[in-house]
N, C-alpha and C positions, 0 to 999 in steps of 0.2 A: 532391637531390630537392626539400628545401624551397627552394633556391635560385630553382630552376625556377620553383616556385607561386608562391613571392615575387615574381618579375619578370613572372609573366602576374596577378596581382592589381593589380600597380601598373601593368600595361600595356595593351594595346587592350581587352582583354576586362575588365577591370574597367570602362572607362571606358564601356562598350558595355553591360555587366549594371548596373554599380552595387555591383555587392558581389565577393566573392573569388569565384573560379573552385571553389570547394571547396562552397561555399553552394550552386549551382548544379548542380554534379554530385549534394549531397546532392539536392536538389528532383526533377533529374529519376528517380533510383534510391526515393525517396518516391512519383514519379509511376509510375512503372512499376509498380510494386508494388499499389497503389492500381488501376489499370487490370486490372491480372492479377487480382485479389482480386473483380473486379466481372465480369471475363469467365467467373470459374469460377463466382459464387453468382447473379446478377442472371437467366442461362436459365433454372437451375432453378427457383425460385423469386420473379420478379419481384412482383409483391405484396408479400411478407413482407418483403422488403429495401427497398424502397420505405416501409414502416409504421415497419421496425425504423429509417430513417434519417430519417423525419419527425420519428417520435417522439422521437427523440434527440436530433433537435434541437431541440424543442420542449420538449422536459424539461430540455433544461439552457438555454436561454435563458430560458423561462419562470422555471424553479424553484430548480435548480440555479445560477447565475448572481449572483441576488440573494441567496441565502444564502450565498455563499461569500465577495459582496465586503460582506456586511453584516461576518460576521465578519474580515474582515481591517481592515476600518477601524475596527471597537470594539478589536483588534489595537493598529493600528498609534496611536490613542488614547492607550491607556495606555503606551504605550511614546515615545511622544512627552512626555506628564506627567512619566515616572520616570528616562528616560537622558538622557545628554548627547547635545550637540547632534552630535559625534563618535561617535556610538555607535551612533546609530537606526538605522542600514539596517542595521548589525550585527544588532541585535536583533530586527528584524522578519526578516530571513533566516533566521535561528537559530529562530525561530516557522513561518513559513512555509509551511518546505522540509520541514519533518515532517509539517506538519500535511497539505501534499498530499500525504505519500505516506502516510501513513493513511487517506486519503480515495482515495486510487486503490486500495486492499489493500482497502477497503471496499465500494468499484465493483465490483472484480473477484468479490469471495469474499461481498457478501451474501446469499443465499441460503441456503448455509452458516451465517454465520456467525448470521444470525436463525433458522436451523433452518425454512425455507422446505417443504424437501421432507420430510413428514409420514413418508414409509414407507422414510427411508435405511436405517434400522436393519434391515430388511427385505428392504433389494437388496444391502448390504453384507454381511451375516450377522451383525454387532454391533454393541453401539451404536458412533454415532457419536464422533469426537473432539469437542471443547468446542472449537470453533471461533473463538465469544466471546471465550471466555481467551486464546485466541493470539493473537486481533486485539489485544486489550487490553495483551496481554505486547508485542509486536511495536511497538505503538504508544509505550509508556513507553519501548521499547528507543531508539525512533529518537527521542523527546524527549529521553531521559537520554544518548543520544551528544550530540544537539545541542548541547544544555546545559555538557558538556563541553568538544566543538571551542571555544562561545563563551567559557567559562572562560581557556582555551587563551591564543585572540585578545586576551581584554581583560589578559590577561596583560602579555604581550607589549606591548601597546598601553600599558602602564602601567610596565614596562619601559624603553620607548625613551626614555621622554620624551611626556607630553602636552601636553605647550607648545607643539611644533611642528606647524603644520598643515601640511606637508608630511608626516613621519611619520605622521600621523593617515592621511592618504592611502595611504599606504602599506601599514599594517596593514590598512586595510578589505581595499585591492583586492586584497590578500594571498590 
């Protein structure tokens, strides 16, 4: 089977898309999806999805956007000052890759997690859980793995040899 994708990536349909046959099938089953999702909410409700997709996009180009690439460049800063020159994409990855998926756990669950809706305690029948705390817990979790894997890496890295900048290469794309 991989044989197969292999010979149509490197063959007319690659040279025809530009990219693997795999990229492509992703897009259109993304589009599908996408279509389906818009045929089921857009009747009912055309207004509200039309607000709810301006606004979203206007909230994260506006707002969203610049804060997030503010903070990856005061990031990627100090990590330029403090590691070797073999080591930054390490380390800005190992920053990152956490840090968006606490900001996606953020997206999803604030509401919750700032305690948004005044009368849960009231529709649930007890208090609520500490939603905060778990963001909080969840977030140190996925910093202190990361910190780890990078421990891991620079290991390893330190290991082979850093003399060789082929090794070096190695270890990153590791």
């Amino acid at each position: 089977m991989t044989t197969i994708l292999r010979n149509l990536a490197t063959g007319r349909v690659a040279r025809w898309y530009g990219a693997n046959p795999l990229h492509l099938l992703a897009c259109v089953g993304a589009f599908s999806l996408a279509g389906y999702a818009a045929l089921r909410f857009v009747p009912a409700n055309p207004l509200g999805v039309a607000a709810w997709f301006v606004g979203g996009a206007l909230g994260h180009d506006l707002l969203l956007l610049p804060l997030y690439s503010l903070a990856d460049r005061s990031v990627a800063v100090v990590v330029r000052r403090r590691a070797s020159k073999a080591t930054q994409t390490v380390w800005l990855n190992h920053v990152r890759i956490p840090a968006a998926l606490s900001a996606l756990a953020f997206a999803v669950f604030f509401p919750l997690i700032l305690r948004l809706p005044r009368n849960l305690e009231g529709v649930i029948g007890r208090p609520p859980p500490d939603y905060f705390g778990r963001w909080l817990l969840l977030t140190g979790m996925l910093f202190a793995g990361s910190a780890f894997l990078l421990a891991c890496r620079l290991r390893r890295l330190q290991r082979r040899g850093s003399g060789s900048p082929a090794r070096q290469d190695e270890v990153l794309d590791a």
